[in-house]
N, C-alpha and C positions, 0 to 999 in steps of 0.2 A: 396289487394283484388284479386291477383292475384291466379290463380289454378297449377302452376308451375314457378318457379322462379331457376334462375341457382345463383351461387357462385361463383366469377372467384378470386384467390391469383395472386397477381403479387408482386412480389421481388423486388423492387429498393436500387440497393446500390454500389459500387464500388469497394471494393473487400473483402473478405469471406473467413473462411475454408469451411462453406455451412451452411444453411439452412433448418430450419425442421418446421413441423405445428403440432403442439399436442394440444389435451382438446378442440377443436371443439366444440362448442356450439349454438344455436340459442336460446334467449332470450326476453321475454316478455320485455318491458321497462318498468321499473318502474316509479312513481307518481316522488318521492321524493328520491334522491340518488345523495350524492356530496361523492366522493372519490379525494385520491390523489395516483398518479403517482410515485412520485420524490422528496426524501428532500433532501436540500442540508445543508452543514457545512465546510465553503471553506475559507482557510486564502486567502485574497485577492490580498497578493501578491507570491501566489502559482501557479502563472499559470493555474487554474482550477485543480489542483491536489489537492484530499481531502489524508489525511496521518491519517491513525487508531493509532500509536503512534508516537509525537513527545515532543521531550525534553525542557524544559520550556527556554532553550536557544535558543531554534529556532522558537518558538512560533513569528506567525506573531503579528502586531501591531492592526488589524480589522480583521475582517471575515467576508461573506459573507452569512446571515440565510436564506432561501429560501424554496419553496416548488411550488408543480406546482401539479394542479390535472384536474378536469372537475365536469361539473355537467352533471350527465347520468342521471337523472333525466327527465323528460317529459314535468315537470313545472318548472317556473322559482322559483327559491330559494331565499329566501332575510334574511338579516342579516350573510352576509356567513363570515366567521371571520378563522384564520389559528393561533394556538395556540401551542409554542415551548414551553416544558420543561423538562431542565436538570436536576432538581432540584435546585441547586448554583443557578441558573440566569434562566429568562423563558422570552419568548415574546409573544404579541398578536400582531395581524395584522384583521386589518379590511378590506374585501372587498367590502361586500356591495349585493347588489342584481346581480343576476347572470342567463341569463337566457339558458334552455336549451340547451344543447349538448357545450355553451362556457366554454372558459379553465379559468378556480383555478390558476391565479400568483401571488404570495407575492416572496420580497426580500430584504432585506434591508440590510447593514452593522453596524455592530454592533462590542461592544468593550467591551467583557465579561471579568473579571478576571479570569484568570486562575490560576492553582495551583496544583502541584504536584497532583492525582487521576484519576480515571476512572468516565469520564462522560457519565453518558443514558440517553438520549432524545429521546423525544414521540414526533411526530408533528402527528396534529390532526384536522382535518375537520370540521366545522359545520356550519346547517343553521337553523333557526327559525321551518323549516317545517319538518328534519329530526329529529329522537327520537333517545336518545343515546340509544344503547342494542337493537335497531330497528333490523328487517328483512336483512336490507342493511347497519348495523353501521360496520360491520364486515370491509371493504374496505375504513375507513375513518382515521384512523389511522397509521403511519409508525413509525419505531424507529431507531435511530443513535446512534451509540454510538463513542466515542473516547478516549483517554488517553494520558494525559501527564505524564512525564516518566524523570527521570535526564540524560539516560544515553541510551535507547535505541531510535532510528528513525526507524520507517516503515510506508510505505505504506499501507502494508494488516492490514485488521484487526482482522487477525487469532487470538485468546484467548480476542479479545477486543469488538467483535460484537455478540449478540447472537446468539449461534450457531446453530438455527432452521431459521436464516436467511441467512447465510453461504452459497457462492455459491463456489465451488473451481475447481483448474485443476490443471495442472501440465504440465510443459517444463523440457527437461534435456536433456545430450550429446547423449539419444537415438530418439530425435524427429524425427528428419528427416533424412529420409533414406538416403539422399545424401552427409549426413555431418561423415567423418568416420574420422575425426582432432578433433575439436573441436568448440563446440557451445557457443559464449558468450552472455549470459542472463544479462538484465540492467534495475535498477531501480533508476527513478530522483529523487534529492534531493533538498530543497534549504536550503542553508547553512546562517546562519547571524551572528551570534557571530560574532567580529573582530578577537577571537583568536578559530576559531573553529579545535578542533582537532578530529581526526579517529583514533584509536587503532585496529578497525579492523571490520571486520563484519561478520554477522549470517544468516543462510542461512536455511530455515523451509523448511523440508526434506518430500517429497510425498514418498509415498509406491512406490517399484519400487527401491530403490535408497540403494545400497549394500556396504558392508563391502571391503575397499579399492581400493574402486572407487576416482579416483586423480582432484580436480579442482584447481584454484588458485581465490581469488579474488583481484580485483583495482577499483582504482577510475580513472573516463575518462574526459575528457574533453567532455561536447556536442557536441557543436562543431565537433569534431575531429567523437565523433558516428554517427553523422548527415551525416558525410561527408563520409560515411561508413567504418570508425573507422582506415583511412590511415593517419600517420602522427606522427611528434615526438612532444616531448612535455618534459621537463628538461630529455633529452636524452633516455627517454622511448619510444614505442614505441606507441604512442596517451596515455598513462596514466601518473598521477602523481606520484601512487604509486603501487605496486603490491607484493603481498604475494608470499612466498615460495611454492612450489607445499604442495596441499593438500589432506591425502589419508582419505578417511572417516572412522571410526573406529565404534568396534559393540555400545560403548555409545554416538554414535548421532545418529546413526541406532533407538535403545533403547530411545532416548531421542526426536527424532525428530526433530532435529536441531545438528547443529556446528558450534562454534565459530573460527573464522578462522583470527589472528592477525597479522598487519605489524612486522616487526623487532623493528620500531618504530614507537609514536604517528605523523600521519600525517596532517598538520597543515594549513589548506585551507582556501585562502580569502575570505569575501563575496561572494554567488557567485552560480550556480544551476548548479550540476555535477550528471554522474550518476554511480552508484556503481553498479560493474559488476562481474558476477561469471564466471569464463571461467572454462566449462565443460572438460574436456576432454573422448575421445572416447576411450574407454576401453569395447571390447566384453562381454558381460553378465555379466559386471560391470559400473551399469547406477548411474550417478548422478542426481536425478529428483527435483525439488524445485516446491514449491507449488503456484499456481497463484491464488489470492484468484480474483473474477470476479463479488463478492458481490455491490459494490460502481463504477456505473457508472466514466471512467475515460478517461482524453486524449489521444488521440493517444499515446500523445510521453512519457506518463508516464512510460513505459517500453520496452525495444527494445529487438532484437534480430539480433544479427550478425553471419554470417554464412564464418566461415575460407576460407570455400570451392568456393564460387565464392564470397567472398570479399564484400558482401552488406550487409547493414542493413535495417532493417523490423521493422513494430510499432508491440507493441502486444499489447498494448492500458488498459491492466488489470494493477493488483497490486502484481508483484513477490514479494513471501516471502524475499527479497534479504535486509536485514536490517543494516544500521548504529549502530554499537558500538563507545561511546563517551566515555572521559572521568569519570568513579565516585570516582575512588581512585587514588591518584597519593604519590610518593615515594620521597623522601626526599634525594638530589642528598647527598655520603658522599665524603670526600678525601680518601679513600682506595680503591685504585685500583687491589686489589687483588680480587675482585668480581664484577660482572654485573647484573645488575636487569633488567630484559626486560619482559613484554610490560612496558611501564611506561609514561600515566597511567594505569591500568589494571581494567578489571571489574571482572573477575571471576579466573585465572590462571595467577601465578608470578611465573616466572622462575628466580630461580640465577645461576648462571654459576659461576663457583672459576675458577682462571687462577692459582691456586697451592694447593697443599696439605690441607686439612682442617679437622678440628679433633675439631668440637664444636657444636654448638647450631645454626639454625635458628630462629628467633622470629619475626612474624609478628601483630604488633602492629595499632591501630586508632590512 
C-alpha cells in the first residue's frame, strides 16, 4: 500500500568473474503456480558430478532422482506430486500440500536399468489447483537428458542435451592475459571397471580455436591438481600418463573436436582422476575448448591450472574435455615386422612396418 517503495540487489558470495542483473521485472503474484527450479540425475557415487555421457562400464550402481522447485503461488497447493519420465523407467513422488512461497523437494535413489541409448527426461510439477496448459503451466516443467555410450565419457552434455537448453563458454591457452606458457584445463572422472583403460581423449573445440595450435593432453592424479598440480607420480610430472605434443589440424577446426591418443591404452585403477588438456600459448594461435555451464555442478568438477604462478583454480562447469575408452581392440600377432597402435582404438589405426612392405593392409571385425 505503499506510494513509493525502493529496490535494493545485494551480491553474496565469495568469489566471481562478476555479476549482472537482466529481465527485471515486478509481478502480480498469482492464485495458483508451483514451478521447479532444479532437476537432478546424479550417480551417487559421483561426488555430485552429473556426466551427459558415460559408458555402461562406468555407469554407477544407484542414482540419485531429485528435483526442487516452490510454490509462487498465493494459496496453498494440495496434491503437489513431482513426476520423472525417461520413458524406459519413470517416477512419481508425492508431496502432499504445500503452502505458499514453501519449497518443492523430492529425492530419492533409485536403480534404473540402463543400457546402451540416449535418454530424455521430463520432470514435471503439479498440484490439484494448477490446470495443465494453464497461464502459469509454462514454469512447471524441466527436461534432462543423458546418454550411455560403450566408449565415450563426458561431462558436458554438448549433442546430448537439447540444444535450446544449452548454456555454453569457453577457456583456452588465450584466457588469461597473464599466462603466456601454458594453461591446463581439467575435467573429473570416476573410473570403476577393475580394468579401466584410456586410449586417449576429445576435446570439443569453441570458435576462436586455429589451425596448428599445439596442446598435449593427460591424466592427473587429484590429488596432485588439488595440491596445485606439483609433484611426481610413476616418474611423471603429477600425471600417469601424457600425450605427444598436439598441433590442431583444418579437420577438427571443420569437425569441432580432436581426438588426441596415448602411444598406449592407459590402464587406471578404481579410482576418480582428472583428464586434462594442457594448452599451450601460441600467439594468434588459440586453443579454446568449450565449457558447457548447462547442469549445475561442483566446484571441483573441473579445474584450471595456471603455469605461470603454479596454482590451481575451480571452474566448477563442465569442460568439453572427454574420455575415449576402449571399443575395438586388435589381436596381438608373433610378427614383429609391424606395430599396431592405439590398441584399443576407436576411430584411427596406425601401423608402422619396421621394413620394406609391398602388400595388403585389411582390417577386419
Amino acid at each position: 500500500g505503499q506510494s513509493e517503495v525502493y529496490i535494493r540487489f545485494n551480491w553474496t558470495g565469495t568469489w566471481g568473474y562478476a555479476w549482472f542483473i537482466d529481465d527485471f521485472k515486478i509481478l502480480e503474484q498469482p492464485e495458483n503456480d508451483v514451478l521447479l527450479n532444479t532437476e537432478v540425475f546424479v550417480g551417487v557415487n559421483n561426488e555430485g558430478i552429473e556426466y551427459g555421457r558415460t559408458p555402461v562400464a562406468q555407469l554407477d550402481d544407484s542414482y540419485e532422482v531429485a528435483a526442487y522447485g516452490e510454490n509462487f503461488g498465493s494459496a496453498t497447493q494440495t496434491n503437489v506430486a513431482v513426476d520423472v519420465d525417461f520413458g524406459s523407467f519413470a517416477y512419481n513422488y508425492v508431496v502432499g500440500d504445500v503452502a505458499s512461497t514453501e519449497a518443492i523437494e523430492v529425492s530419492n535413489v533409485e536403480t534404473p536399468a540402463l543400457s546402451v541409448g540416449l535418454y530424455e527426461g521430463t520432470y514435471t510439477v503439479s498440484s490439484t489447483e494448477e490446470v495443465a496448459g494453464g497461464d502459469n503451466y509454462g514454469n512447471n516443467s524441466l527436461v534432462r537428458n543423458f546418454e550411455v555410450t560403450t566408449d565415450i565419457y563426458s561431462q558436458d552434455g554438448i549433442g546430448v542435451q537439447p540444444n535450446d537448453i544449452l548454456t555454453l563458454g569457453s577457456l583456452g591457452s588465450n584466457s588469461f592475459s597473464s599466462e603466456l606458457s601454458n594453461t591446463v584445463l581439467a575435467t573429473m572422472y570416476h573410473m570403476r571397471d577393475a580394468e579401466n583403460q584410456v586410449n586417449g581423449v576429445q576435446v570439443a573445440l569453441a570458435s576462436g580455436s586455429a589451425e596448428g595450435a599445439e596442446l598435449t593432453v593427460s591424466i592427473i592424479d587429484t590429488a596432485t591438481f588439488f595440491a596445485n598440480g606439483i609433484g611426481a607420480i610413476n616418474g611423471v610430472n603429477g600425471n600417469y600418463a601424457e600425450s605427444n605434443i598436439y598441433a590442431l589440424t583444418a579437420d577438427d577446426i571443420a569437425n569441432g573436436f580432436a581426438n588426441i591418443y596415448f602411444d598406449a591404452p592407459i590402464t587406471l585403477a578404481p579410482n576418480a582422476y582428472f583428464v586434462a588438456a594442457n594448452c599451450y600459448y601460441i600467439e594468434d594461435q588459440a586453443v579454446r575448448i568449450l565449457d558447457d555451464q548447462t547442469v549445475a555442478q561442483p566446484w571441483y568438477s573441473s579445474m584450471i591450472h595456471l603455469v605461470s604462478d603454479g596454482n590451481s583454480y575451480s571452474n566448477g562447469n563442465a569442460l568439453a574435455i572427454r574420455v575415449l575408452s576402449g571399443s575395438s581392440s586388435i589381436e596381438e600377432t608373433m610378427n614383429n615386422t609391424f606395430n599396431v597402435y592405439p590398441n584399443p582404438a576407436t576411430d584411427i589405426i596406425n601401423v608402422e612396418f619396421s621394413e620394406n612392405f609391398n602388400g595388403t593392409v585389411s582390417v577386419l571385425d
